[in-house]
Backbone bond lengths (Angstrom), bond angles and torsions (degrees), N, CA, C in turn:
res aa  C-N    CA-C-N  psi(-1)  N-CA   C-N-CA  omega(-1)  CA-C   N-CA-C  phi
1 X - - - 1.442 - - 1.531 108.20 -
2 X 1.185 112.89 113.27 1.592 108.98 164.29 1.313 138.56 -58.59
3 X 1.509 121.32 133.19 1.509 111.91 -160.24 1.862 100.91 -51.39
4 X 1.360 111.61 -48.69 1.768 109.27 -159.11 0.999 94.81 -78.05
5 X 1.385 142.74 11.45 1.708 121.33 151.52 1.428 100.25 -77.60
6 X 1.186 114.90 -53.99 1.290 133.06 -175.99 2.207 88.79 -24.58
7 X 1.573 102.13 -86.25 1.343 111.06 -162.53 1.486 118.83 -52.63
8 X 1.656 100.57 -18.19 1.878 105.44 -176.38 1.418 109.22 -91.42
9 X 1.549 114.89 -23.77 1.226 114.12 160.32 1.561 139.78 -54.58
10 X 1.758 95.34 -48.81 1.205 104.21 164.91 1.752 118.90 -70.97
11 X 0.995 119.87 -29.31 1.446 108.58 174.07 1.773 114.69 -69.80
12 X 1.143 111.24 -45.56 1.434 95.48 158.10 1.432 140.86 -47.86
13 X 1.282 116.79 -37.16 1.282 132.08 159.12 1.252 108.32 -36.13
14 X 1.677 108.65 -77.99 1.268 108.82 -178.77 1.312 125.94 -77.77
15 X 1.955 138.06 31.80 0.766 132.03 132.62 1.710 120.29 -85.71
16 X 1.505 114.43 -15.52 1.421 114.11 179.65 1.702 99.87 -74.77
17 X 1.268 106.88 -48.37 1.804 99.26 166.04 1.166 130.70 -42.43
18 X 1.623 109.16 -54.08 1.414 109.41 177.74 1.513 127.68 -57.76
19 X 1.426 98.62 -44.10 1.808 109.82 178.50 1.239 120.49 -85.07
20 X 1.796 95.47 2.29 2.251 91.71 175.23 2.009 91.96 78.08
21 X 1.095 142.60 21.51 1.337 115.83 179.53 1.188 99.04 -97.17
22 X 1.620 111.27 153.68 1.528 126.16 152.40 1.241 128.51 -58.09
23 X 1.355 143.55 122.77 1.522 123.65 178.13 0.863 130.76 -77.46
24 X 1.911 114.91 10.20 1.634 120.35 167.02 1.487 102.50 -93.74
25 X 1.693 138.84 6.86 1.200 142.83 164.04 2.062 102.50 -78.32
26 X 1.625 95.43 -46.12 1.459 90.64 -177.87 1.526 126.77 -71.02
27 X 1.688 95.74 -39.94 1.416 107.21 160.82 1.604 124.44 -39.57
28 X 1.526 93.70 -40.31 2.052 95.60 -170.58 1.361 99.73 -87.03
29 X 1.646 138.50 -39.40 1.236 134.62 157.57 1.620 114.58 -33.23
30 X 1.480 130.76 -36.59 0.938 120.52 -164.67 1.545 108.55 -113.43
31 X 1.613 117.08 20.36 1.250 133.54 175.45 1.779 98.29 63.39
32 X 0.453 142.85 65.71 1.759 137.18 -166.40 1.719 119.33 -152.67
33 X 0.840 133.47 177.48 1.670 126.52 -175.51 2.066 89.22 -110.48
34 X 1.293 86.77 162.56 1.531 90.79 177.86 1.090 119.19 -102.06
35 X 1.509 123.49 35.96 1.471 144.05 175.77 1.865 92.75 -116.31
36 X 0.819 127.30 -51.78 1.672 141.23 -176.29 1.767 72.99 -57.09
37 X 1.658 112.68 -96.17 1.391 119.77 -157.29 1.821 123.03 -31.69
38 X 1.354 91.54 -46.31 1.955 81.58 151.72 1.347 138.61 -92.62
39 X 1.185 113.29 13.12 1.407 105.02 178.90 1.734 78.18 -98.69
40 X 1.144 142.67 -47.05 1.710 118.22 163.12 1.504 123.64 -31.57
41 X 1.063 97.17 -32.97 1.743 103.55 -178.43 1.760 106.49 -84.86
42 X 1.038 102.81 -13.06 1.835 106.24 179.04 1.335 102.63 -106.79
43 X 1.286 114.32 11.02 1.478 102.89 176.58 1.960 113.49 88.64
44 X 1.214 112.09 -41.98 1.250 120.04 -155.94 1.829 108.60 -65.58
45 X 1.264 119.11 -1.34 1.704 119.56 -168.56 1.279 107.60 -150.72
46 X 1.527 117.65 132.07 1.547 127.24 179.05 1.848 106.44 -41.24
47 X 1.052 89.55 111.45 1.539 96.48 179.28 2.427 108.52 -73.68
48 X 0.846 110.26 -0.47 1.387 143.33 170.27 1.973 96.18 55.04
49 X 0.938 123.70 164.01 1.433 126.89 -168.29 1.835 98.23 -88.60
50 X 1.128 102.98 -32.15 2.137 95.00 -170.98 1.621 83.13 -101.02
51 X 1.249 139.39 10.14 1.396 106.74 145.81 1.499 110.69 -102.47
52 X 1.169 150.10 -2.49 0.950 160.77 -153.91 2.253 84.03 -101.33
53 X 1.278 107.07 -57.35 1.188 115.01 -178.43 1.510 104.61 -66.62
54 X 1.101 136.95 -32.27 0.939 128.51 163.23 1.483 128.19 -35.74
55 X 1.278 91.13 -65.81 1.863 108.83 -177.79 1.218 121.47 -84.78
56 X 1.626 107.52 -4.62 1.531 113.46 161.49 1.518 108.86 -84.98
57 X 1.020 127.01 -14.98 1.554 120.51 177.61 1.550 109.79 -95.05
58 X 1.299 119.66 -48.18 1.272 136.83 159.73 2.069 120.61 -15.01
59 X 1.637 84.48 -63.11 2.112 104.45 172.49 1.069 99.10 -105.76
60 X 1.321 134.23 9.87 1.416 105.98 177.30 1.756 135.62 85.70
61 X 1.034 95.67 9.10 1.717 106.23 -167.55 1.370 97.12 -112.35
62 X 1.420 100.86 131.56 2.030 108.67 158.78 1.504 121.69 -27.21
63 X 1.168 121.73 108.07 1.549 97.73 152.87 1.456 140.25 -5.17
64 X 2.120 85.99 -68.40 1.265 86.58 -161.49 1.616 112.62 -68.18
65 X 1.667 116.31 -2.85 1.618 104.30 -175.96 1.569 97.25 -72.07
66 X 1.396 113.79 -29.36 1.780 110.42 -157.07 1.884 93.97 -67.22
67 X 1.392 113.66 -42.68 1.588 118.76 -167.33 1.488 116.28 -86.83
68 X 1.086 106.78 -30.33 1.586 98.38 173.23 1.663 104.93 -140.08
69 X 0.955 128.95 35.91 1.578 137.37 169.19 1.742 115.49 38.67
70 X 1.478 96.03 37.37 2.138 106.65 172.19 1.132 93.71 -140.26
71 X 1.391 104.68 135.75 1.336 110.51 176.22 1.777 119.00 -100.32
72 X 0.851 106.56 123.37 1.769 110.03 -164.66 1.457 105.33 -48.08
73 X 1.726 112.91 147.06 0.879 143.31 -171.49 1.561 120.71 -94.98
74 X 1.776 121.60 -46.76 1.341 141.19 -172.78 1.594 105.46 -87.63
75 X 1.891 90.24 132.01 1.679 98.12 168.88 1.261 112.42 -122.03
76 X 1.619 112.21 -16.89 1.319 99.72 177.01 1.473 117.01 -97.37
77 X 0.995 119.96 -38.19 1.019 124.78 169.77 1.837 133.59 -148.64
78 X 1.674 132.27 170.26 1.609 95.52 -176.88 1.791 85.76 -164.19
79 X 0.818 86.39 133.51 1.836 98.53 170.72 1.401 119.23 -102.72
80 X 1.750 93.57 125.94 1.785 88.68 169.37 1.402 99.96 -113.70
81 X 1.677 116.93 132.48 1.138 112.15 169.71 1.413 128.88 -77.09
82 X 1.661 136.23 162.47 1.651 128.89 -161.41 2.002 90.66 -56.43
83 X 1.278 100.03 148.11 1.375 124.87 -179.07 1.542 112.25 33.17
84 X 1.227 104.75 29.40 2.050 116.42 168.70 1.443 102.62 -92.42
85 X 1.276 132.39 -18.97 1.639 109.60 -175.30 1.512 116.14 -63.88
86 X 1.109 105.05 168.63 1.863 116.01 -172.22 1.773 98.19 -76.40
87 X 0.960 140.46 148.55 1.321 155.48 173.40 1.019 122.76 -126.81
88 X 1.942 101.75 139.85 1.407 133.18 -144.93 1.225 87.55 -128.76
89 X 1.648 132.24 92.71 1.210 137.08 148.38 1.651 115.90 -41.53
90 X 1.287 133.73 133.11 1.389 134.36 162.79 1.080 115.38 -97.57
91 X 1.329 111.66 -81.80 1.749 132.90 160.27 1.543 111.14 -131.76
92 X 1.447 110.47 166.96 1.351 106.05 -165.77 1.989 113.50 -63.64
93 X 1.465 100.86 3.49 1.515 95.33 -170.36 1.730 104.58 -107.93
94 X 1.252 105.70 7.67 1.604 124.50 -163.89 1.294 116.10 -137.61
95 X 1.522 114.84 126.37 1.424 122.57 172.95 1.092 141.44 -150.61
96 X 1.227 134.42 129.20 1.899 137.61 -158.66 1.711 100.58 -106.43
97 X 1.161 105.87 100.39 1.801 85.07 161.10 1.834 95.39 -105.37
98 X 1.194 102.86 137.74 1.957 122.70 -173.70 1.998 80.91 -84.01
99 X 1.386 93.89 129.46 1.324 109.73 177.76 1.660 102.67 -105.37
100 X 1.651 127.50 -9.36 1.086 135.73 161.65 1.710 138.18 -115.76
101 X 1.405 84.84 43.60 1.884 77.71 -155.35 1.573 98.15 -85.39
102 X 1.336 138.02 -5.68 1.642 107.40 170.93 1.504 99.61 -114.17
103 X 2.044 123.54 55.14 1.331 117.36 158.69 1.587 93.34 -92.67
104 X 1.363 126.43 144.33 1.193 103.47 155.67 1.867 123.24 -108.53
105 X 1.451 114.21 175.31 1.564 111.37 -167.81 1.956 112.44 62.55
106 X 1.170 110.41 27.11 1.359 112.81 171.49 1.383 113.81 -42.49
107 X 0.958 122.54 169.41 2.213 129.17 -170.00 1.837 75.77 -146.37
108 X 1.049 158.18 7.98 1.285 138.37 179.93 1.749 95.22 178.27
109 X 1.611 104.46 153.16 1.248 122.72 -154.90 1.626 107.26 -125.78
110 X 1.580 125.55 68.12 1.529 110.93 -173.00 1.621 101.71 -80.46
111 X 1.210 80.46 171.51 1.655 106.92 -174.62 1.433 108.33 -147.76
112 X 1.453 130.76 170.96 1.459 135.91 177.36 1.871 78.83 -130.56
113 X 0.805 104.95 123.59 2.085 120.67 169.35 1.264 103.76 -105.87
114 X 1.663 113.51 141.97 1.221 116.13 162.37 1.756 91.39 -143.22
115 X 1.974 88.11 140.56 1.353 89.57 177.79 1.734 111.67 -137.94
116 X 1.370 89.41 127.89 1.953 86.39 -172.68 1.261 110.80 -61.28
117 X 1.321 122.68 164.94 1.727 134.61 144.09 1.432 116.72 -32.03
118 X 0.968 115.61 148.26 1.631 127.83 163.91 1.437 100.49 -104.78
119 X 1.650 106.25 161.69 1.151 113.97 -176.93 1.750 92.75 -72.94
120 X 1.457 91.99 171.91 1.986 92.63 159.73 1.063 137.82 -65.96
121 X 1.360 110.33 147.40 1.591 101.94 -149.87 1.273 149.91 24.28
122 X 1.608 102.83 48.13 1.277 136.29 157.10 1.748 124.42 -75.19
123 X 1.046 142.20 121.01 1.444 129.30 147.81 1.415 148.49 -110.55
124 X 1.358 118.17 152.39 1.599 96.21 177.79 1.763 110.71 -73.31
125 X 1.699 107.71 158.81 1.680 74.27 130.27 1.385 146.17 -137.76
126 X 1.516 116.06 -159.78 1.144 108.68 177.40 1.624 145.22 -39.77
127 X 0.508 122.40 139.78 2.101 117.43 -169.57 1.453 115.93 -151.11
128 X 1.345 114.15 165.46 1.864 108.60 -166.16 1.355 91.32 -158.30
129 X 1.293 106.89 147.47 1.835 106.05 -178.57 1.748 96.52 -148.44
130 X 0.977 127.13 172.29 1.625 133.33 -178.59 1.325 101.60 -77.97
131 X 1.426 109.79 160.15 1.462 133.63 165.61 1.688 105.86 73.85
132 X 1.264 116.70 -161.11 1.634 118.34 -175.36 1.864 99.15 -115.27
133 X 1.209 95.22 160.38 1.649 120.79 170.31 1.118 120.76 -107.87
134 X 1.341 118.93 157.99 1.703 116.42 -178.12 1.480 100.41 -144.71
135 X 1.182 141.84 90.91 1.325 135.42 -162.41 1.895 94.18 -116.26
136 X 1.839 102.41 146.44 1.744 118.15 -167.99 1.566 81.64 -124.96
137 X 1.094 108.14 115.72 2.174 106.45 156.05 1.648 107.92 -75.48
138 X 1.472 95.53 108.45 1.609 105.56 173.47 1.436 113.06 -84.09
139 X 1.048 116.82 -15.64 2.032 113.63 -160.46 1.450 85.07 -167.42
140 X 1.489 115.45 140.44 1.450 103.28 136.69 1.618 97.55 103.19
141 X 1.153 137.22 138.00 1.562 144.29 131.64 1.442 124.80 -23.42
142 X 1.602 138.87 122.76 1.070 125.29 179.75 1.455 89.94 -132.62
143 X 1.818 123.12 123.59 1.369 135.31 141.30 1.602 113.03 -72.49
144 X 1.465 123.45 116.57 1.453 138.05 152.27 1.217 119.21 -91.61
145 X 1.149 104.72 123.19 1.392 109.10 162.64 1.466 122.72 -102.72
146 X 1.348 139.87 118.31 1.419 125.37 -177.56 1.728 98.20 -120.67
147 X 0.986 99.98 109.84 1.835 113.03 173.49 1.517 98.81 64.73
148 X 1.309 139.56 -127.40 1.476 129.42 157.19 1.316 135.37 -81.78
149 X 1.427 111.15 7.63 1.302 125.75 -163.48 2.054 89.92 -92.26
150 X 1.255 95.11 121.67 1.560 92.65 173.82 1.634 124.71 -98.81
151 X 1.140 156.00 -150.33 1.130 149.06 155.86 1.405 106.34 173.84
152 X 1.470 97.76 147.19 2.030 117.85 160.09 1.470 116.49 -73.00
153 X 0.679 176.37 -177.98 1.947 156.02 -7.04 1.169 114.09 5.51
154 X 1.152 100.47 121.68 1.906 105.78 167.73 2.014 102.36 -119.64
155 X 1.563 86.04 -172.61 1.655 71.08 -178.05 1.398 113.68 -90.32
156 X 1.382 108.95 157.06 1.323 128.86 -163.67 1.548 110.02 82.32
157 X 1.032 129.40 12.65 1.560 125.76 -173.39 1.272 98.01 -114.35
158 X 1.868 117.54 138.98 1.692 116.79 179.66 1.534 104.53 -137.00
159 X 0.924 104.60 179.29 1.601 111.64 -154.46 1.561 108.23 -156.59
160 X 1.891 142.88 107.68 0.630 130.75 -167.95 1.613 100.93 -123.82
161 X 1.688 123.17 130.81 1.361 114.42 -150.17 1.857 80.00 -135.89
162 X 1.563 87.60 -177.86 1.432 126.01 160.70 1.397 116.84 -61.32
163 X 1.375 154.86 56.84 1.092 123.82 -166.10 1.515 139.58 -59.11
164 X 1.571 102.84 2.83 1.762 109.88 178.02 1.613 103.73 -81.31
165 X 1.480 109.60 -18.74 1.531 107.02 175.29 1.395 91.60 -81.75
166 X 2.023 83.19 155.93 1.860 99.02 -162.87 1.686 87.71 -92.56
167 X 1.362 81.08 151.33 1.797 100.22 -174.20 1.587 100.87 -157.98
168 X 1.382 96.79 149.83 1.617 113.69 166.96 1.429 97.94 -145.77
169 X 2.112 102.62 179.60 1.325 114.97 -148.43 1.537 86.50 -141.51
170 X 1.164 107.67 158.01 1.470 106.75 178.84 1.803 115.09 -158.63
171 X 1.193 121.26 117.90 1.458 102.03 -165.61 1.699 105.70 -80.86
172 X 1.328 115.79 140.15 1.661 121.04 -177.02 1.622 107.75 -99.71
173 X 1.431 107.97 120.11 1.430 113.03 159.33 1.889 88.23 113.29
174 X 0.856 112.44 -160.59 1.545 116.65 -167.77 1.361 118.32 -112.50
175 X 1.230 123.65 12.68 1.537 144.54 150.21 1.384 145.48 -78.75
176 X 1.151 145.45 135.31 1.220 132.88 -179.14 1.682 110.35 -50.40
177 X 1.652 143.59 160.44 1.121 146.31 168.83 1.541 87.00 -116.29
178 X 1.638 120.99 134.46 1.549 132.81 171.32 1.782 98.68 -126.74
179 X 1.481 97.83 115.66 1.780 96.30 178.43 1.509 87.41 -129.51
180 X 1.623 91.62 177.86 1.900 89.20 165.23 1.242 86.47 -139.86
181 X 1.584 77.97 156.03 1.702 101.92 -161.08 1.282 92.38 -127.12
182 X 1.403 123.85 132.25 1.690 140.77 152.56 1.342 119.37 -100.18
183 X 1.186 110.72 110.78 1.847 121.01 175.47 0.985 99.46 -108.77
184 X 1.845 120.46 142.64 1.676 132.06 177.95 1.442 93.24 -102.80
């Protein structure tokens, strides 16, 4: 079990406490069964970052309190320095560093992503979250998939989609792929 499920779990908890919600309300907000939705709350399952965003827009609470338990400080402005953002472990082949986590009242959520190789003939899968994406290939090969439609990214190439269409990411060749991705 990873410690930051561990801590994102429990903060959800204690926002379903605080606000009186059911966790089969959060569960259905987050399209999910309410066996999935507590084993997020026990720590034991990627609590995923656009559902986490989900239910932070939903009650009203920062992100960054749900993901790293501080609630941002900056309105006018906030600097993240190269490889200074706060980090959002997924799984060991997946990674979010928040390139904005002490703006507060954000309208959009960047990140710098890095995503390892899979072994061969490995895949992700598919997934869908609200609002649109804007992903830049910084380093590295990026395969997209959006519904069956597949595609290359190389670096410098960006791609701004649907994000309720299901899509996955896949790094090509035997290197990590690092893009940044903006979700509203």
């Amino acid at each position: 079990m990873e410690d930051s499920f561990v801590q994102i779990g429990a903060r959800l908890r204690g926002l379903r406490e605080v606000l009186d919600i059911p966790a089969q309300e959060v569960a259905d907000l987050c399209n999910i069964t309410l066996e999935h939705y507590e084993k997020i709350e026990r720590g034991e399952a990627d609590p995923s970052v656009f559902r986490l965003q989900k239910i932070s827009k939903r009650y009203g609470i920062d992100l960054d309190v749900l993901m790293f338990g501080e609630e941002p400080r900056m309105d006018g402005y906030f600097v993240t320095r190269k490889d200074q953002g706060m980090l959002v472990e997924r799984r060991s082949d997946y990674r979010y560093q928040s390139l904005a986590a002490g703006f507060r009242m954000r309208k959009m959520e960047p990140f710098m992503v890095e995503v390892a190789p899979l072994p061969e003939g490995e895949r992700r899968g598919l997934n869908s979250h609200d609002g649109q994406e804007f992903d830049v290939v910084m380093e590295g090969t990026l395969e997209l998939t959006i519904e069956s439609h597949t595609m290359v990214l190389n670096e410098g190439d960006s791609i701004y989609f649907d994000a309720t269409r299901k899509h996955c990411m896949h790094a090509l060749g035997d290197k990590p792929v690092k893009f940044l991705c903006i979700v509203d």
